[in-house]
C-alpha positions as CSV (number, residue, x, y, z in Angstrom):
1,X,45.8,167.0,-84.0
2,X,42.4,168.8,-85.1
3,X,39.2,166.5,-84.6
4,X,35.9,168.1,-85.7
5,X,32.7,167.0,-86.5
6,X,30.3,168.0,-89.7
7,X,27.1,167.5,-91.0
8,X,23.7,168.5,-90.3
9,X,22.5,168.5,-86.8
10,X,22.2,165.2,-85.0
11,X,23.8,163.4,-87.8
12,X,27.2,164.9,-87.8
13,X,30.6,163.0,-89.3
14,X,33.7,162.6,-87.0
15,X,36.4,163.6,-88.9
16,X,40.0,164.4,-88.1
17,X,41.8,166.9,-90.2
18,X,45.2,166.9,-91.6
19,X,46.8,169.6,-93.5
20,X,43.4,171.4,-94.8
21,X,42.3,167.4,-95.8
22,X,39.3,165.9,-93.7
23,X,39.9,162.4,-92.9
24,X,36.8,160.3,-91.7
25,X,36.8,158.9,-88.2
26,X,34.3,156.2,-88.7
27,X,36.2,153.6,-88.9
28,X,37.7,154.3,-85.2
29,X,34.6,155.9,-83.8
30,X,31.4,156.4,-84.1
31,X,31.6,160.2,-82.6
32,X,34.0,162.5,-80.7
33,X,32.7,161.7,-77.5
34,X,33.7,160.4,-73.8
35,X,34.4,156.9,-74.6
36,X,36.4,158.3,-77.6
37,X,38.4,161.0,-75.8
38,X,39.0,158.7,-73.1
39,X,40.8,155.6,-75.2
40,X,43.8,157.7,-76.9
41,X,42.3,159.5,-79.4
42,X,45.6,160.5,-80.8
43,X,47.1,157.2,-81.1
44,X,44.1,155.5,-82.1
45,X,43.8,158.0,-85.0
46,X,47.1,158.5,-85.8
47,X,47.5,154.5,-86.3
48,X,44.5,154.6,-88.7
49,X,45.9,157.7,-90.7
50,X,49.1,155.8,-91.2
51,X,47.3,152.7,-91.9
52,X,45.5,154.1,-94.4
53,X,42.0,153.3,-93.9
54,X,40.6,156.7,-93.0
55,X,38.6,157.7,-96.3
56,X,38.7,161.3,-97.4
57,X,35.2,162.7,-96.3
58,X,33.9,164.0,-99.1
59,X,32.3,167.6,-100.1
60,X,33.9,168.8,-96.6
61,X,33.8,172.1,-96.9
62,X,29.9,172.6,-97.9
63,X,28.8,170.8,-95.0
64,X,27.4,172.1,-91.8
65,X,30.4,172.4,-88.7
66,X,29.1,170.9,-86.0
67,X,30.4,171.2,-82.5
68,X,33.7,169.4,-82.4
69,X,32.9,167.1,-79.0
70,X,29.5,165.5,-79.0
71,X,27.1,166.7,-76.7
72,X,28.9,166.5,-73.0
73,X,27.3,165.4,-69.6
74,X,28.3,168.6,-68.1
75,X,29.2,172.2,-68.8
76,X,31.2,173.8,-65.8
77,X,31.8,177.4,-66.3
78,X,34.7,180.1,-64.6
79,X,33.5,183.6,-63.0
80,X,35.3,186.7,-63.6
81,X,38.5,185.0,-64.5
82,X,40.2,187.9,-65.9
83,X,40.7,191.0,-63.3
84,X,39.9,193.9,-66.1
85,X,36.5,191.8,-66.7
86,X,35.6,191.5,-63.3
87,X,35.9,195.5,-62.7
88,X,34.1,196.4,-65.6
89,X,31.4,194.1,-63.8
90,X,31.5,196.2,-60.3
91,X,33.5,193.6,-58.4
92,X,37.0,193.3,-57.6
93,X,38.6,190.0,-58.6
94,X,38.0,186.5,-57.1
95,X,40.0,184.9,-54.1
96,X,38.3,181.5,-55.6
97,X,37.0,180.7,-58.9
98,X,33.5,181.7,-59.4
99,X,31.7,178.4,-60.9
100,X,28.2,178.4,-62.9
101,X,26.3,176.0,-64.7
102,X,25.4,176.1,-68.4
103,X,23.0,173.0,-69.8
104,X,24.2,170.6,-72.1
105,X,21.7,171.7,-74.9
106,X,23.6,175.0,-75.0
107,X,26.3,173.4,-76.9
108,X,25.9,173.6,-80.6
109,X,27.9,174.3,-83.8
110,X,30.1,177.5,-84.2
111,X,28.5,178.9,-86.8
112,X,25.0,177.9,-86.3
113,X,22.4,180.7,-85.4
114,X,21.6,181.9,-82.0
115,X,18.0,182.7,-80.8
116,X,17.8,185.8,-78.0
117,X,15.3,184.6,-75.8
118,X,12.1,185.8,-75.5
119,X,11.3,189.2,-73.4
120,X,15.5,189.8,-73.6
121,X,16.9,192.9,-73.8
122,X,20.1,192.4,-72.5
123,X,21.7,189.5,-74.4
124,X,25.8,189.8,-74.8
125,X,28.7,188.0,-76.0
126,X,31.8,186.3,-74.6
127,X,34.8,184.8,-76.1
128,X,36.6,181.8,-73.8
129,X,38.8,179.0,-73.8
130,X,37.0,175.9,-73.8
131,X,38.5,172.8,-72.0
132,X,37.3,169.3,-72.9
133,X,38.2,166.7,-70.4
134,X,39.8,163.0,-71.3
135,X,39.5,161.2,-68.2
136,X,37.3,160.8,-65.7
137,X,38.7,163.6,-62.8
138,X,38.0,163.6,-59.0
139,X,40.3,165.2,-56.2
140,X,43.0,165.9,-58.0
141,X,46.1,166.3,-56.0
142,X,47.2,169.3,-57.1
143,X,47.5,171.5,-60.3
144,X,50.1,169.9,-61.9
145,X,48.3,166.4,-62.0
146,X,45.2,168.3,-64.8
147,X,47.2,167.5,-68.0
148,X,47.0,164.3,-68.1
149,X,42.9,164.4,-67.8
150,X,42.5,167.3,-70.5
151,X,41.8,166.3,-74.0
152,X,41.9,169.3,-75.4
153,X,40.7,173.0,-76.0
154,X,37.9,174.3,-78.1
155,X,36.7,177.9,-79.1
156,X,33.4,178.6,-76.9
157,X,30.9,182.3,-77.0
158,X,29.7,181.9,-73.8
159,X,26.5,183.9,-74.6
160,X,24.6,185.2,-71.4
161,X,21.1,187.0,-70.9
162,X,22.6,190.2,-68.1
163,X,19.0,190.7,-66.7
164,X,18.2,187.3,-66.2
165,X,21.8,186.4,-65.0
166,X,21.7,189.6,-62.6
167,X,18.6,190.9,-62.2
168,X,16.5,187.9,-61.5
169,X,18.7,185.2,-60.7
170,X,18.3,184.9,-56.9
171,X,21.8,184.5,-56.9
172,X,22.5,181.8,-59.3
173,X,23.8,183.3,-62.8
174,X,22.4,179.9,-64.5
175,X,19.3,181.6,-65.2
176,X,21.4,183.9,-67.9
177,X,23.4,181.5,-69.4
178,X,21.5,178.1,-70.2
179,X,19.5,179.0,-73.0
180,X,19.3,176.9,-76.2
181,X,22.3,177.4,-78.1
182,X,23.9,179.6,-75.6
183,X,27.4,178.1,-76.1
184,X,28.8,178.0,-79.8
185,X,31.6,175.4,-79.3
186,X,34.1,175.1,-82.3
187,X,35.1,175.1,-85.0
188,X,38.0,172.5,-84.0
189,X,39.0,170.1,-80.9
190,X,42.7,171.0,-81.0
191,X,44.9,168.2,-78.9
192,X,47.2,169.9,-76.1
193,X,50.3,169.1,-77.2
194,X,49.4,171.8,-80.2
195,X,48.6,174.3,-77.9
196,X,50.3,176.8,-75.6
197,X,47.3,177.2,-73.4
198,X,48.5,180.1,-70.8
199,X,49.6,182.4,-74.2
200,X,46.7,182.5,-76.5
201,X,45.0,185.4,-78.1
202,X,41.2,185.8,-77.5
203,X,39.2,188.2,-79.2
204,X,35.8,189.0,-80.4
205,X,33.6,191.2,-83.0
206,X,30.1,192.5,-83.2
207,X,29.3,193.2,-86.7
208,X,32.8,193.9,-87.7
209,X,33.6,196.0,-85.1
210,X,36.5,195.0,-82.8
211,X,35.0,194.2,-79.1
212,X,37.2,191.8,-76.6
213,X,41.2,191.4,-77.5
214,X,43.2,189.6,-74.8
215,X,45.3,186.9,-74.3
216,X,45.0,183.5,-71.5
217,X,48.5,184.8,-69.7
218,X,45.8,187.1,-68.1
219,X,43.7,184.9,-66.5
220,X,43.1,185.1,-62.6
221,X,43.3,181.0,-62.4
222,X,45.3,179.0,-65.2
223,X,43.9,175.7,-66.9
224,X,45.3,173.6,-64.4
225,X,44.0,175.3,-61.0
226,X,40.9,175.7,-62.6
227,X,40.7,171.7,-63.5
228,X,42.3,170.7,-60.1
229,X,39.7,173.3,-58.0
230,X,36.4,172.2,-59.9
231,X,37.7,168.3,-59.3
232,X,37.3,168.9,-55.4
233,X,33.7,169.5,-56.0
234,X,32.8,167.5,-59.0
235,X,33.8,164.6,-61.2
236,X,34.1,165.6,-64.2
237,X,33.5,162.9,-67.2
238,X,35.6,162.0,-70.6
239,X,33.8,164.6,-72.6
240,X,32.8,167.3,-70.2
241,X,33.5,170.9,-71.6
242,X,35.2,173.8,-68.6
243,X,34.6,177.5,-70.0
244,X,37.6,179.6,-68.3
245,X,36.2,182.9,-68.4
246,X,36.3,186.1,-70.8
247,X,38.4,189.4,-70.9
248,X,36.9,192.9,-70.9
249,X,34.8,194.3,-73.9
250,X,31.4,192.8,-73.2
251,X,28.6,194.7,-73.5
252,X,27.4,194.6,-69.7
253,X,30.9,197.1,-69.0
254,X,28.6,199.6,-70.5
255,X,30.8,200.4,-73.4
256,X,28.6,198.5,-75.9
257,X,25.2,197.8,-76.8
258,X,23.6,194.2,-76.2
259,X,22.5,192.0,-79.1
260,X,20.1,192.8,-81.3
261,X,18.6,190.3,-83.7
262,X,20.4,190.8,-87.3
263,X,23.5,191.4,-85.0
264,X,26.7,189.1,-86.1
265,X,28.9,187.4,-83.6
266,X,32.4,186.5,-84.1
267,X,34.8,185.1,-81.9
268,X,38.2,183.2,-82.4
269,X,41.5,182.4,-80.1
270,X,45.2,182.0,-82.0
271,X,45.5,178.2,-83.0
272,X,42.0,177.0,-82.1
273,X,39.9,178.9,-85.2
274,X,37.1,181.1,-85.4
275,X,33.3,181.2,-85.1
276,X,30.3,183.3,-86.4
277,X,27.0,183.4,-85.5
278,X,24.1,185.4,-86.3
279,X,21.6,186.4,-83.9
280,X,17.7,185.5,-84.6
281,X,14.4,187.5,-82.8
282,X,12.7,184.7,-80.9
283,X,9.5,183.4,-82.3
284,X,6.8,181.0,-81.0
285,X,6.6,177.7,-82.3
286,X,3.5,176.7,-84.3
């Protein structure tokens, strides 16, 4: 099942998508959020589809895509999670998943535009597998117990500033990766039980031009130990979003340039859909 969410910002639809055709999820929810992906999404929705009293959301297609999970209490990310990746970065790969912060505000809609920030020169791209969590997670026994609290997967650009990541963190890569609108997240919320989530093809483009092409059976740590070795540290709430790491092909291996603004982003992954964005000079404010 497909759940996304469209309209302009802060007044987006829930809608669940069937064959091409946008059903809206109204009359079940108000949004795709915690309490939603926490209270069987699928069999609430597929109950209402069957029922018929989910409307056909009109003009669809010319509305905004929004994110396709409302905006989530946290965003955990994953380090170097694929070995190629972490060599082109100067370091040899983890014993332990690497884990960073990104800001809540950096989630917004897959197409929308991205700002660079102001006094960046360094401003890259990467393509990763999104996991949305259904059920509030602590201490999970072991691996094989993170199915049952996943929700689903999502398409994310985990967009990071390299100097201010590297060069001026102090140690802490937050500083690089929590601007506004740093995280694309989209175009669809795609339920597990459509997705083969250790064989997925990830790849991404800068202005056409072929950058990142991998596939999940490479990563260092899988779905589940990522899920099970964040949930010794943190809970994680109905809602939250995990970003699993990227593959080689970013700009900071030195192969590329970084972002400049007129540049376009695209990213996608096999089953889960495909994302553009734009990249904008920042401005001040009036």
């Amino acid at each position: 099942m497909k759940f996304a969410r469209l309209g302009d910002v802060g007044s987006e639809i829930p809608v669940v998508m069937v064959d091409d055709v946008h059903y809206d999820l109204r009359p079940v929810t108000s949004d795709v959020n915690g309490d939603f992906l926490a209270d069987d999404p699928v069999g609430r929705t597929r109950a209402a589809l069957e029922s018929g009293s989910l409307p056909e959301l009109a003009d669809a297609s010319a509305r905004r895509i929004g994110s396709p999970i409302a905006r989530p209490s946290a965003v955990i990310c994953v380090g170097q999670n694929y070995a190629a990746h972490a060599r082109e970065s100067g370091a040899e790969p983890p014993a332990v998943p690497i884990l960073f912060l990104k800001t809540p505000n950096t989630v917004v809609g897959p197409d929308d535009a991205v700002t660079i920030p102001r006094g960046s020169e360094k401003t890259d791209w990467e393509v990763e597998l999104g996991v949305v969590i259904g059920a509030r997670t602590a201490y999970l026994d072991s691996p094989g117990d993170a199915e049952a609290h996943i929700a689903g997967y999502v398409v994310c650009n985990d967009v990071s500033e390299r100097a201010f990541q590297m060069e001026v963190s102090g140690g802490q890569w937050s500083k690089g990766k929590a601007a506004f609108g740093f995280n694309p997240t989209g175009p669809w919320l795609v339920t597990p039980d459509e997705v083969d989530v250790q064989n997925l093809r990830l790849r991404s483009f800068v202005n056409g031009e072929p950058r990142q092409d991998s596939s999940t059976s490479d990563m260092i740590f899988s779905v589940a130990e990522i899920v099970h070795h964040i949930s010794q540290y943190m809970t994680l709430e109905p809602g939250d979003l995990i970003l699993t790491g990227t593959p080689q092909g970013v700009a900071f291996g030195g192969k590329f340039p970084y972002l400049r603004a007129g540049d376009v982003v695209e990213v996608d992954i096999e089953g889960l859909g495909r994302q553009r964005q734009e990249f904008t000079a920042w401005e001040a404010q009036a």
